[in-house]
Structures are given as C-alpha cells and as structure tokens.
DRENDO-171757 format. One record per residue (C-alpha): residue in one letter; x, y, z. Coordinates in steps of 0.1 Angstrom, whole numbers, padded with zeros to 4 digits, always signed. Each point is the difference from the previous one (the first is absolute). Example, Ala and Ser with C-alpha at 12.3 -4.5 7.8 and 13.67 -1.06 7.14 Angstrom:
A+0123-0045+0078/S+0014+0034-0007/
This chain:
X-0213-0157+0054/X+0010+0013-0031/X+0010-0029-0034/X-0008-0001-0032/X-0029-0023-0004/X-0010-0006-0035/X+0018+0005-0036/X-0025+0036+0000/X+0008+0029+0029/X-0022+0006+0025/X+0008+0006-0001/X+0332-0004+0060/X+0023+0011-0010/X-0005+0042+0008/X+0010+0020-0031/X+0032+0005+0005/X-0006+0015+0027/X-0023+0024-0018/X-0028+0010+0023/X+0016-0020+0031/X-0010+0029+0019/X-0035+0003-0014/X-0028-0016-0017/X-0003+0005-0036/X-0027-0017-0018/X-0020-0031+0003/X+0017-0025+0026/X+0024+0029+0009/X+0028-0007-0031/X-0001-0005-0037/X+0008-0039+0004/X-0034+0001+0029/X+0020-0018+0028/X-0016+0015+0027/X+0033+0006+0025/X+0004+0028+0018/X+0037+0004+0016/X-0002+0027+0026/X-0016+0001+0034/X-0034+0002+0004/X-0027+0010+0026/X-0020-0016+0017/X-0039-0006-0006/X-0012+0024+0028/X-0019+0026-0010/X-0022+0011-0032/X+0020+0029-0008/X-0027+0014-0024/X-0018-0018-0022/X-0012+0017-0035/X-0027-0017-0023/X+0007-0011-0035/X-0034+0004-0021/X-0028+0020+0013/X-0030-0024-0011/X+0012-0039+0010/X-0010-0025-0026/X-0019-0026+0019/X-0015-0026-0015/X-0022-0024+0027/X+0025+0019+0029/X+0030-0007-0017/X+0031+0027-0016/X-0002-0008-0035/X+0035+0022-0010/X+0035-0003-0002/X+0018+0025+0014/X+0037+0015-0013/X+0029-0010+0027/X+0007+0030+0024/X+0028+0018-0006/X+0030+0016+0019/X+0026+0025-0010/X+0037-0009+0016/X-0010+0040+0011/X-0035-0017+0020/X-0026+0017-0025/X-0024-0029-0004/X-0021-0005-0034/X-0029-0011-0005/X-0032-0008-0028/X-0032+0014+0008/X-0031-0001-0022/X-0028+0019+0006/X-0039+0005-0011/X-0013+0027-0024/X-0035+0004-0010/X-0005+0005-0037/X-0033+0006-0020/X-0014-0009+0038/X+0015-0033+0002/X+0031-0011+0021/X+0028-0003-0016/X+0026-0019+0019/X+0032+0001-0026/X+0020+0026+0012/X+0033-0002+0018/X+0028+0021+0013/X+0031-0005+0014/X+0003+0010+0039/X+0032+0007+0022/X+0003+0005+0033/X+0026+0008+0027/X+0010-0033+0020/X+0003+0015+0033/X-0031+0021-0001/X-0021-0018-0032/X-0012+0037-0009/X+0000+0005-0036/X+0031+0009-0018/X-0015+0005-0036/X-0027-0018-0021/X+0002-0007-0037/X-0036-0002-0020/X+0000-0023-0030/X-0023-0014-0030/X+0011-0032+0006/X-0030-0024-0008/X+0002-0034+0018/X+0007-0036-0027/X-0030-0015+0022/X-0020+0016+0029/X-0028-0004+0024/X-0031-0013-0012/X+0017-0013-0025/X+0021-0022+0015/X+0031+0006+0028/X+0011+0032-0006/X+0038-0001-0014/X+0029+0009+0016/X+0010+0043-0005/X+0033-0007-0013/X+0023+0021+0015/X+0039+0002+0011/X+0031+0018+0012/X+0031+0007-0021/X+0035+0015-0003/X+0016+0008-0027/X+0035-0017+0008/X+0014-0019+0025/X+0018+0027+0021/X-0032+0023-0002/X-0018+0005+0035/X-0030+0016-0018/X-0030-0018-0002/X-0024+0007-0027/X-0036-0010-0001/X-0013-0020-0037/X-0037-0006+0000/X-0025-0018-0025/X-0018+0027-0018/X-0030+0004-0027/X+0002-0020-0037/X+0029-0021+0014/X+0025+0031+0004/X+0024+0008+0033/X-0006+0030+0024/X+0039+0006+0015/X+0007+0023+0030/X+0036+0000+0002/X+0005+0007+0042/X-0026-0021+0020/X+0015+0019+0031/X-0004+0037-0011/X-0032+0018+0006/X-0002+0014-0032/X+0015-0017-0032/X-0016+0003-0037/X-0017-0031-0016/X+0008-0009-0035/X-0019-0028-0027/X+0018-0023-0016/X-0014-0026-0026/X+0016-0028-0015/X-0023-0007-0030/X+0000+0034-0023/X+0008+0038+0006/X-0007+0019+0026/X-0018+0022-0021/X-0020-0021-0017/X-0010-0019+0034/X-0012+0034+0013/X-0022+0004-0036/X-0012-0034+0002/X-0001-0012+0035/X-0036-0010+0002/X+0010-0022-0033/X+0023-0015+0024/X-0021-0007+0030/X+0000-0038-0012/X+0034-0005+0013/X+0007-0005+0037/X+0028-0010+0021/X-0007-0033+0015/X+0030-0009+0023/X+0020+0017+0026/X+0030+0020-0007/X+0033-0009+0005/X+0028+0022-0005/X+0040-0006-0008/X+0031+0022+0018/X+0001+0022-0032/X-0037+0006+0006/X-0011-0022-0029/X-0036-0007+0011/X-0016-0032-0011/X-0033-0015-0004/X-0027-0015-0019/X-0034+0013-0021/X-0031-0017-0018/X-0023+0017-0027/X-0034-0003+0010/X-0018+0014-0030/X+0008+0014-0036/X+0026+0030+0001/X+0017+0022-0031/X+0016-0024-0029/X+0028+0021+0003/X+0012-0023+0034/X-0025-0026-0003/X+0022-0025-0017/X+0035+0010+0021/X-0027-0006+0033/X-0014-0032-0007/X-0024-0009+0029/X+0027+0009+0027/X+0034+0000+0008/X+0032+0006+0015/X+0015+0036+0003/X+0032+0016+0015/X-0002+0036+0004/X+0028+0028+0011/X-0013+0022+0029/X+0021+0027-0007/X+0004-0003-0040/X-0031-0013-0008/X+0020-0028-0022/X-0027-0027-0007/X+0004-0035-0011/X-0029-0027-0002/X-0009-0033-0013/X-0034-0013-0009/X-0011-0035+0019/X-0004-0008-0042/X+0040+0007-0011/X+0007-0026+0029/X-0003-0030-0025/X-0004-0032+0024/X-0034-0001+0002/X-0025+0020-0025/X-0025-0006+0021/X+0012+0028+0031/X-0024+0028+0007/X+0020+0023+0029/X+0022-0002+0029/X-0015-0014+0030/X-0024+0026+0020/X+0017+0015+0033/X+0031-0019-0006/X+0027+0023+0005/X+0032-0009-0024/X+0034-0013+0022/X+0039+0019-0009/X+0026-0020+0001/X+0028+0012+0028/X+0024+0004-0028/X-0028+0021-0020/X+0003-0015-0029/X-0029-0021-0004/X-0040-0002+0009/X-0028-0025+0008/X-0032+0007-0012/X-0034-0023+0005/X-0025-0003-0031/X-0031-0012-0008/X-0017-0014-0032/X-0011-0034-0008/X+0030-0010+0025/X+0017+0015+0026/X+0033+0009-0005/X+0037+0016+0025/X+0016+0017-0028/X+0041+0013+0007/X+0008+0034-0022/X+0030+0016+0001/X-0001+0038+0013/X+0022+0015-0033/X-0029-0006-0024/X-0026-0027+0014/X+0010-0027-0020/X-0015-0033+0006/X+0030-0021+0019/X-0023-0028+0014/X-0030-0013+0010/X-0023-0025+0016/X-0028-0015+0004/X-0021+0001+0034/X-0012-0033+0009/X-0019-0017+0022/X+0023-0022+0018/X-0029-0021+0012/X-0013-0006-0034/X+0021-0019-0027/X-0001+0024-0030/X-0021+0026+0012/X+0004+0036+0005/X-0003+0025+0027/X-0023+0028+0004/X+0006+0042+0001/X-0028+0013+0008/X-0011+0035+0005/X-0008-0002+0036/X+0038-0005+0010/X+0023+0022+0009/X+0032-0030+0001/X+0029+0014-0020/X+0034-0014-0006/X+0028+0000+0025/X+0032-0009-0002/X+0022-0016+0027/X+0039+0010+0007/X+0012-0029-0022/X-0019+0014-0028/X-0029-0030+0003/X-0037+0018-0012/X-0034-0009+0020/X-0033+0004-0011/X-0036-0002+0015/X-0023-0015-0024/X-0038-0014+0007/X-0003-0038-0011/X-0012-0013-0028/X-0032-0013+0017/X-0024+0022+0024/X+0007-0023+0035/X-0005+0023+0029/X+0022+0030-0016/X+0029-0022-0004/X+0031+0012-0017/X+0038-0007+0000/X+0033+0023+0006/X+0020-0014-0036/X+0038+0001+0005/X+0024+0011-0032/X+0037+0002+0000/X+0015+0029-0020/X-0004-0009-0033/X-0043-0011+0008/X+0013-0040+0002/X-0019-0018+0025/X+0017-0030-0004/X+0036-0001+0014/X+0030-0013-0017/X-0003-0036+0016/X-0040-0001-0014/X-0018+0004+0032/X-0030+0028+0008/X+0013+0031+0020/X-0025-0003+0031/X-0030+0018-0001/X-0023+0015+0026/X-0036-0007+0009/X-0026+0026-0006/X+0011+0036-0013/X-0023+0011-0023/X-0004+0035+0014/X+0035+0001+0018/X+0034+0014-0005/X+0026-0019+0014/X+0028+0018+0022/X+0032-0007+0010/X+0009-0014+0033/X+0041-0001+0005/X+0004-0036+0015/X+0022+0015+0028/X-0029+0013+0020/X-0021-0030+0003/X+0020-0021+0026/X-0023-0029-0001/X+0016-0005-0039/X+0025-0028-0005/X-0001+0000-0034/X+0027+0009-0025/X-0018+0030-0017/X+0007+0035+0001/X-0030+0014-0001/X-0037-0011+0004/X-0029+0017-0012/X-0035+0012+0020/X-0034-0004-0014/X-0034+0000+0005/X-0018-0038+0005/X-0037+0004+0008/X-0022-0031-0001/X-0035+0017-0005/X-0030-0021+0018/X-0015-0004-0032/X-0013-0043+0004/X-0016+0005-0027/X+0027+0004-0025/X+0028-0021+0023/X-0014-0021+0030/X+0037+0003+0015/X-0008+0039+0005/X+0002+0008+0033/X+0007+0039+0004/X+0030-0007+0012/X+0016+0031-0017/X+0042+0007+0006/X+0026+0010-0009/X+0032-0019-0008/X+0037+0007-0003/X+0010-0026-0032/X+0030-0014-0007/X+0004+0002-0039/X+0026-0023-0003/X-0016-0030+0012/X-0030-0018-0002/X+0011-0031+0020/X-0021+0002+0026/X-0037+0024-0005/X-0029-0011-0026/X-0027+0017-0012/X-0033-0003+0019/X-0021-0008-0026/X+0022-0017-0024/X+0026-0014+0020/X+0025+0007-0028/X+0032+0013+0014/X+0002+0036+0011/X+0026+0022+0018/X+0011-0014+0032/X-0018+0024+0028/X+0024+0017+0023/X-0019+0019+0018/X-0040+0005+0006/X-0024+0022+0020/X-0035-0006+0001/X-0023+0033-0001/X-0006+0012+0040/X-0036+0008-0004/X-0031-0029-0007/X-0029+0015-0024/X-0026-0022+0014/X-0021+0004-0029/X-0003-0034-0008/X-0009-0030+0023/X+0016-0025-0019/X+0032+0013+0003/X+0002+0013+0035/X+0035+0003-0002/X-0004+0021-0030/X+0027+0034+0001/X+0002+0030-0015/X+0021+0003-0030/X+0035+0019-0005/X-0012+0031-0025/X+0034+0003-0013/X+0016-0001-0033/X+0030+0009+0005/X+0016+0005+0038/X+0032+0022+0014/X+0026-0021+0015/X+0020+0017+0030/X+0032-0014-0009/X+0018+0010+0037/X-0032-0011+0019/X+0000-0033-0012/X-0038+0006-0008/X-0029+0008-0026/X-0024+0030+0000/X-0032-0012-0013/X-0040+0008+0002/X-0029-0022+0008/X-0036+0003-0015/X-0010-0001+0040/X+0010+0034+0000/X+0034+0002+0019/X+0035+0002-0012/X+0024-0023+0014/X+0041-0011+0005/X+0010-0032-0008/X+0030-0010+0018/X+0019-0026-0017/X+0023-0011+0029/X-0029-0009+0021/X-0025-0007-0031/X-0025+0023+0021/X-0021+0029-0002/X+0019+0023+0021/X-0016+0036-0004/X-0039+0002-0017/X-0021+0041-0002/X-0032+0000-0006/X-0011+0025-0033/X-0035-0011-0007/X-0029-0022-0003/X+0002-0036-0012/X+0001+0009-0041/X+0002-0027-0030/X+0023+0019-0025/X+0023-0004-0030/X+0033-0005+0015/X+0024+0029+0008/X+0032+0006+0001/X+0023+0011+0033/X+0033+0024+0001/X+0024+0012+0025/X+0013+0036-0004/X+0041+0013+0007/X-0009+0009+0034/X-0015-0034+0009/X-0041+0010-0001/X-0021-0028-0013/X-0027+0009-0026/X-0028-0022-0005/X-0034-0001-0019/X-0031-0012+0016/X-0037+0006-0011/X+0011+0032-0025/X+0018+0009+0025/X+0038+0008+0003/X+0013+0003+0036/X+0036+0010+0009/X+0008-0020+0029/X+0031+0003+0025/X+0013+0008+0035/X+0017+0025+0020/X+0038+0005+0002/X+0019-0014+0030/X+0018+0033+0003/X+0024-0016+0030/X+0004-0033+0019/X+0009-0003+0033/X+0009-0029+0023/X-0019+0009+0038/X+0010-0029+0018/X+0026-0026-0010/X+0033-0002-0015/X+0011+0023-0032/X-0022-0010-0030/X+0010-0018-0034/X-0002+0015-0027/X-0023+0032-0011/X-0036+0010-0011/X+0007+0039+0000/X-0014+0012-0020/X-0012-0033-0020/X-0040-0014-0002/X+0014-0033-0002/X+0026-0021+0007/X+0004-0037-0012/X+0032-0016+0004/X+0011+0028+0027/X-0021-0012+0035/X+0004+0034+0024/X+0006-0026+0035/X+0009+0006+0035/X+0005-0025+0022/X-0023+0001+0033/X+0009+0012+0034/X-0014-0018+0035/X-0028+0020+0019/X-0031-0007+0026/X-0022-0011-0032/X+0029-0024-0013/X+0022+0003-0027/X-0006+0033-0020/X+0008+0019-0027/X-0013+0031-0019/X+0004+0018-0032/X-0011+0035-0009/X-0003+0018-0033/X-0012+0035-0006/X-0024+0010-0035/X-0009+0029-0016/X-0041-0007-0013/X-0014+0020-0026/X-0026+0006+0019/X-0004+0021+0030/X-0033-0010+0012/X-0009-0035-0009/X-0031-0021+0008/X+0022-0028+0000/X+0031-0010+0010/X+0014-0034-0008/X+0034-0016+0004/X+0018-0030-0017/X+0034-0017+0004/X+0013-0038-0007/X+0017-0005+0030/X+0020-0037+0017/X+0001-0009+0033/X+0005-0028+0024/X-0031-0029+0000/X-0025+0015+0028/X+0010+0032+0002/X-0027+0029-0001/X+0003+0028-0029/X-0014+0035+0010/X-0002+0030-0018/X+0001+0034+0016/X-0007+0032-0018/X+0007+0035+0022/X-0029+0019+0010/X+0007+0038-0006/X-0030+0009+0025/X+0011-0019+0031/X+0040-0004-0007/X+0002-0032-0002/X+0002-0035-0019/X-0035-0017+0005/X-0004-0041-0012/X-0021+0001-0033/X+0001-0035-0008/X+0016-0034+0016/X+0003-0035-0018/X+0021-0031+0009/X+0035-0005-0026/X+0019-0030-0009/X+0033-0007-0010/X-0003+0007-0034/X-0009+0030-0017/X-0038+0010+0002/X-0019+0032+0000/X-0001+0024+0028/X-0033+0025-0007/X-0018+0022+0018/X-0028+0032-0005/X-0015+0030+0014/X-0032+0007-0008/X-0014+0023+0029/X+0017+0036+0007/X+0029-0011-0028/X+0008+0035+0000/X+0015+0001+0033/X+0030-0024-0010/X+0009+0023-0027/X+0024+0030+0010/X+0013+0033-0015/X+0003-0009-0039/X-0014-0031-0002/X+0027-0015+0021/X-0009-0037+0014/X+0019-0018+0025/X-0003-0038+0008/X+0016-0026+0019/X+0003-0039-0010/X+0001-0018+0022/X+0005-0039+0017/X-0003-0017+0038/X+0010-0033+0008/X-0016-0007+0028/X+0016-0023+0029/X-0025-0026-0002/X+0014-0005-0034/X+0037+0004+0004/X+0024+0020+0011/X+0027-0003-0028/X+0009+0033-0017/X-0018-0001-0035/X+0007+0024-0028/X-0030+0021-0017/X+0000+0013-0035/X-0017+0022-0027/X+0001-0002-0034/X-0021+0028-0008/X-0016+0029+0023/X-0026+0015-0017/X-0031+0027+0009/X-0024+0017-0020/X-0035+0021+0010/X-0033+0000-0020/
C-alpha cells in the first residue's frame, strides 16, 4: 500500500469540444475533467500491454514514480513516457527518457523520440517526477496533433504530427536564445521542468520550472528560483514569470511538483499551484501571465493553518463546468496521509457571497478530482449539475489514527453540499458522499485490521460519460468498471501482481480502448466488435448493437417464445477476434431477464458444427452479468478470420412460470488471449 509516510520520501467541462474524440494530456483535457463522450469497449481483453521504464524503482516492493497520463491521438496513435537505464563511468544511470508511440490497434511502434530531459526529482532520491509531456494543435479547426515534450535545461522538444511516422523535432527555450542555449547548455542543466504540460487551441503550451542550482547571471535574476512559462509550439514565442515577480508572498520558492496547470474553457486564464513558506492556487491570465488572483490553501480542519504541496503528489488543479477550481493538498499535520480536496470559485474565493465555506472533500492529497455529470448517477436527488470522483483511502495506519481501518474507496462527492458527510477524523463537515465503492480485494497483511483492502492507485480516473461508469486501477493488480447506476463493479482484468505504487492515471482512446498503468506497466485493454446481432428465437429485437461494444440506454430485447424447456428466448451476435488461434476465449454481456430464469451462453464450435453450452448461471429481473470462458481447445470456436459466433441465452422453466418474459442485452462482448 503505497502513502506518503513521513515529512522525508521514502521514500468538466471538455474543451470545447477540443479533444472530445481523444485524450490529450493529463486527465484527458486542459481543464483535467476526466469525461470521455464516445462509446467505449469493454474490459475484455489485454490488447497489448507495453512497459514504461525498463528498471522499476522499488523501494521495500513498492513503485516509487509518477508516470505521465497516456495519450491518444483523435487518429488512435497512443503516446507515451518511457525512461530507461544507461550505464555511465560503470554506474547506472537511470535519467533518461523518451517519448514512445504506438499504433492502438496493434501497439507496435509508430516512432520514438530520445531526449536529454533530466528528471526535477528521481529514484533514490525521492519519487521520481512526472515526464511532462502533452498533445497540441495549433488551432481549433486543426485535426493535427503535435507531440511537446520536457526536454534538457528546462527547454521544449516539439514534433509537430504525433500520427506521422516520420516528422522533424525542433528545441524551443523560453529563457534565452537558442544559440546561446546550445553554447551553454550544461550552464543550464540547473533548470528543469517540474510540472506537466498543458497546452491551449493555438498550441500555446504551458507549464512550470524551478532552478535547482546556480546558472548564467545573464537569466539568473529574470528566473528566480522557478516559474511560470507560456511557450508557442510553432513560433517559439516565450513568455515567463518568476514565482519572485508574483508579489503576495516573498516567501514562494516554485510551482508545485507534478502539478499540471488548469485552462480555462474560454482560454483566457490559468491556475497554477506554488510552493514556498505557504502554499498557494495562483489565477494568470494567458495574454501575458499576469497575476489576476490568488489564494491561500488551508487546512480546513485547522483554524489558521495551512495546507501542504509536497513533492510526492501528483494532485493538480481542475476545474468544474461552472468554472469552480479543486485542489488536492496533504494536511497540515501527518495523521495517516490525510489531505483535503479545497474548493475555489472563479475568482480563488472560498467563501460564497452569503459568507459560508464551499464544501470540501476528505482526503486528496495525491488525487485529481474528475468530473461526474449528475445525470448519470440515478441514485442523485440533489440539485447539482455535476459531482466530482476522487480517491478516499483510509490507510490501516493505528498508529497515526486509531479510526484506520483500511477501508480504502472511492467516492463520487457532491461539491455543493456538505449537509450531510463529515470527516472521519475531524468530524468537521465535508462533501456530502454520493456514491462509494469499497476496494474488491483484502490485503491480509495485517491482523488487526482483517477487513483491511487494497487501495485505489489512482490519481486521476477516465469517466465513460455514455456508460454511466469510471475506468479506474487497483494496487491489487486488476483494472476495473465502476458502474454508477448500480454503484457496482461490473467488469474487473487482471494485469499483475498485487503492487504498492504512486498513483496513476487512466484514459479512454476515440475508438473506446481503455489504457491503464499498473506496476510500470501500460496495458491497452478492450473487446471485440459485435460485427452483427441477430434475434434466433423471439419476436423482432429493440434497438441495435451492430456494430457497437456497448450499449447503455439502448437494451437489444426479444421477448421469449414457449418450448418443452419453458419459456425461451435467444440472442445471437457474430465477432471478428484479432486473434485466430486463442488460448482463451471469454465472453461478457449485461443482460435482463425474468426472476428464475437460467442465462446460457453458447459459442459455435467450428470443428463439430455446432453451438456447444460454455457456461450457465441463474438471472434475475434486473440487469446482471451474463459470463462465460473457454479455456480448453479455444481454437475450435474461432472460424475463418477470427470470426466468433455466440448465442445468449434465457429458460424459464415450468416449475417457475409459464408467463412469457422478455430477455435483454446491453452489451455483447468477446475477446481471446
């Protein structure tokens, strides 16, 4: 179980509509809401799965790193960090990166750009830092996607088409000449970037730097000790502001480590975290970074006191559809890793105009809250429009907090209320909790807390806006769907073994594959087409899944017919797989029956010409999971080109009733491993 432990290491509003279609940067859009609009797959299969350093930073058999959000192209190229080990003068050398892409479909390698990056914090040193990395356009019409990647001495590598397999790299730096950068750049080392990169639709990229050590006094006293910078990635047109030209407080040091600045929708404004003597949100505007407001982070539980950044989070700012800004911070005291999720309107008030708090949430010190449109969480009467996801572990630590339990969720948060929910350890008042899910999986690692779970290892998850659900990672090494209609976990994969790690981030590409990161690892995950839908027995079906992984909101029914067995019905579909000779085949759909009835599934067997029974479980009337595997001879129930063919099906039996009942799918999906 991975938290932070001491003060010392040991260690949504879419864009516009910008990047509906794809996923751009960290939490998918430059305000980091998380919502994806499209229609996704389901989690059957690991697609491929590619690794994201080659040496894992373990410290006492936990992940030690951040890792950079994956990336998808609206074209499906998907982009990716990677740092790798060199030896030098005989010793390893572990701060080196490049930037990977890969096809979607395939996940061979598309290109791979090497650069001198050198890390703001690594491995054993402390967590290693996020590679800050992101997709940009250049306007708002342009369907190119460039590639803009944190580069040696704080300067930009820029590959204008992240699609094309070959496309020329160009430098950029903010701070002097290129010239004079390429005379001087080990003078230069001392600066590094130290956030994520977020880009604007004119392909402004944004982000922040610290200066670790003495550099040249020709930029030494325009630096300062870190900063903000806006760069062009096509002109090269720089602007920055030192942490010491912001005024309020002489006493700030650098923008917050990993925290990834958050675009206003109307692009004319960004939020940036810093660090000093006190933590700071900070609101620039875009034309020239000029100070507009700022506030303080507290500690809500603490009269007077402040909040922590610290260098082991990844939370950045995010910024809801009615232009409120949330922010993980750590608490002011060490009490089992306890932190807050701060709410700011606009303008960084946190007081409203009547003089009451905006709610705030409990824990979020390493989190990054995410948008969750009110509209597809039934079980919500309340009168927002939107409710945000994060993380809310409660570590087993008794030593620190004797109410620590392991009990580690995650919750669905109403921000405009706090009526109802209170803090565990403080009681103080806290966002009003919508929605929770416990993790699946106990760690039994400790006997005093038997009950004790693995932990979410997220930071910041992907909402599937049409599926009503959130694709998120657990440190007990599986993926999983949260459905919010049913506040279950309706589709889990298993990646890997049960690994403590700095939380991750998760992503959904334009044609619906989920991409998620577990133990260095990042695995493409999806299902099979439904390439037609047929009903077998029945009357005509509702609706349509042609050509469609998923359907919510569109049930494909039939109602059933009488036979010997009872009342009957039967639904086929046909799939083309990927792959031809599997050692597995497996089979998924959310289907609704009558109460008693019997689902089967049926899968054609291309050897003896017929559908055989792989796997039989009893239904209900309300929607439920209807699963079933291959695991011997798999091969046989694959056909010319990967083509699969199943039924779904339901029986009635007598002894039950005899009334005609009507059986439905949601979803019909199959994949082979």
């Amino acid at each position: 179980m991975l938290r932070f432990v001491s003060s010392l290491a040991i260690a949504a509003s879419l864009s516009a509509g910008v990047f509906a279609q794809g996923w751009q940067c960290y939490g998918g859009n430059a305000q980091h809401s998380g919502n994806f609009v499209g229609i996704s797959q389901s989690a059957g299969v690991i697609k491929w799965q590619a690794p994201l350093d080659d040496n894992r930073a373990y410290y006492g058999g936990e992940v030690l790193a951040h890792y950079a959000a994956p990336m998808v192209t609206p074209s499906n190229t998907v982009v990716y960090g990677y740092r790798f080990t060199t030896t030098v003068a005989g010793n390893p050398d572990y701060d080196n990166w490049s930037v990977m892409a890969r096809s979607s479909s395939s996940g061979s390698v598309v290109w791979q750009m090497i650069t001198d990056y050198s890390a703001a914090l690594i491995y054993p040193n402390d967590w290693t830092t996020v590679f800050p990395i992101t997709l940009f356009q250049t306007s708002a019409s342009s369907k190119v996607r460039g590639v803009a990647a944190a580069a040696g001495a704080g300067s930009i590598m820029v590959r204008p088409n992240a699609d094309a397999v070959n496309s020329t790299s160009t430098r950029l730096v903010f701070y002097t000449t290129l010239a004079d950068f390429n005379k001087n750049e080990a003078a230069y080392a001392p600066i590094k970037i130290n956030t994520p990169l977020t880009a604007d639709l004119s392909g402004n990229l944004y982000f922040g730097y610290e200066v670790t050590g003495s550099v040249p006094s020709n930029v030494s006293a325009k630096l300062g000790s870190g900063g903000i910078v806006k760069i062009n990635a096509v002109t090269g047109a720089p602007t920055f502001v030192s942490v010491q030209s912001l005024t309020f407080d002489s006493s700030l040091n650098a923008p917050a480590m990993n925290a990834a600045p958050a675009l206003t929708v109307d692009q004319n404004y960004i939020y940036v975290a810093l660090t000093g003597g006190n933590p700071w949100l900070v609101k620039l505007a875009t034309k020239n970074l000029s100070e507009v407001a700022h506030a303080q982070l507290f500690d809500p539980s603490i009269p007077g006191a402040n909040s922590i950044l610290i260098n082991e989070s990844s939370a950045s700012p995010m910024i809801g559809p009615d232009g409120h800004v949330f922010m993980g911070v750590f608490g002011n005291q060490w009490r089992e890793s306890h932190g807050w999720m701060l709410q700011f309107d606009g303008n960084l008030n946190q007081m409203t105009s009547n003089n009451t708090r905006l709610p705030v949430g409990a824990f979020g010190w390493d989190d990054t809250a995410v948008v969750v449109p009110s509209k597809i969480v039934p079980s919500y009467t309340g009168k927002a429009s939107y409710l945000i996801l994060t993380k809310y572990n409660n570590y087993d630590d008794a030593a620190s907090d004797p109410g620590a339990d392991g009990s580690n969720h995650l919750a669905v948060l109403d921000p405009t209320s706090d009526s109802i929910s209170t803090d565990r350890q403080s009681s103080i008042p806290v966002m009003n909790e919508i929605l929770l899910v416990l993790g699946p999986t106990k760690t039994n690692d400790d006997p005093a807390h038997p009950n004790a779970v693995n932990e979410w290892c997220i930071n910041s998850a992907a909402i599937d806006v049409n599926r009503k659900a959130a694709i998120i990672n657990s440190e007990d090494g599986h993926m999983y769907v949260w459905r919010f209609v049913t506040n279950t976990l309706i589709e889990s994969l298993d990646l890997a073994p049960a690994t403590g790690e700095a939380y991750t981030e998760t992503a959904i590409g334009p044609d619906g594959q989920l991409y998620v990161i577990n133990n260095t690892l990042l695995f493409a995950i999806g299902c099979n087409r439904a390439t037609g839908v047929s009903v077998v027995q029945g009357s005509a079906g509702l609706g349509s899944i042609e050509d469609l992984w998923y359907v919510d909101n569109s049930m494909y029914a039939t109602d059933s017919v009488s036979t010997t067995a009872g009342q009957s019905a039967l639904i086929e579909a046909d799939f083309t797989l990927s792959s031809a000779l599997p050692s597995v085949l497996s089979v998924s759909s959310y289907v609704s029956a009558a109460k008693g009835a019997v689902g089967t599934v049926y899968a054609y067997n291309y050897t003896t010409k017929n559908f055989v029974n792989i796997g039989t479980q009893a239904l209900s009337a309300t929607t439920g999971p209807l699963s079933a595997s291959v695991t011997v001879n798999a091969s046989q129930f694959v056909g010319p080109g990967g083509k699969v063919r199943i039924r779904l099906g339901a029986v009635l039996p007598p002894s039950v009733s005899s009334t005609p009942f009507k059986f439905a799918t949601d979803s019909a999906t199959c994949g082979a491993s």
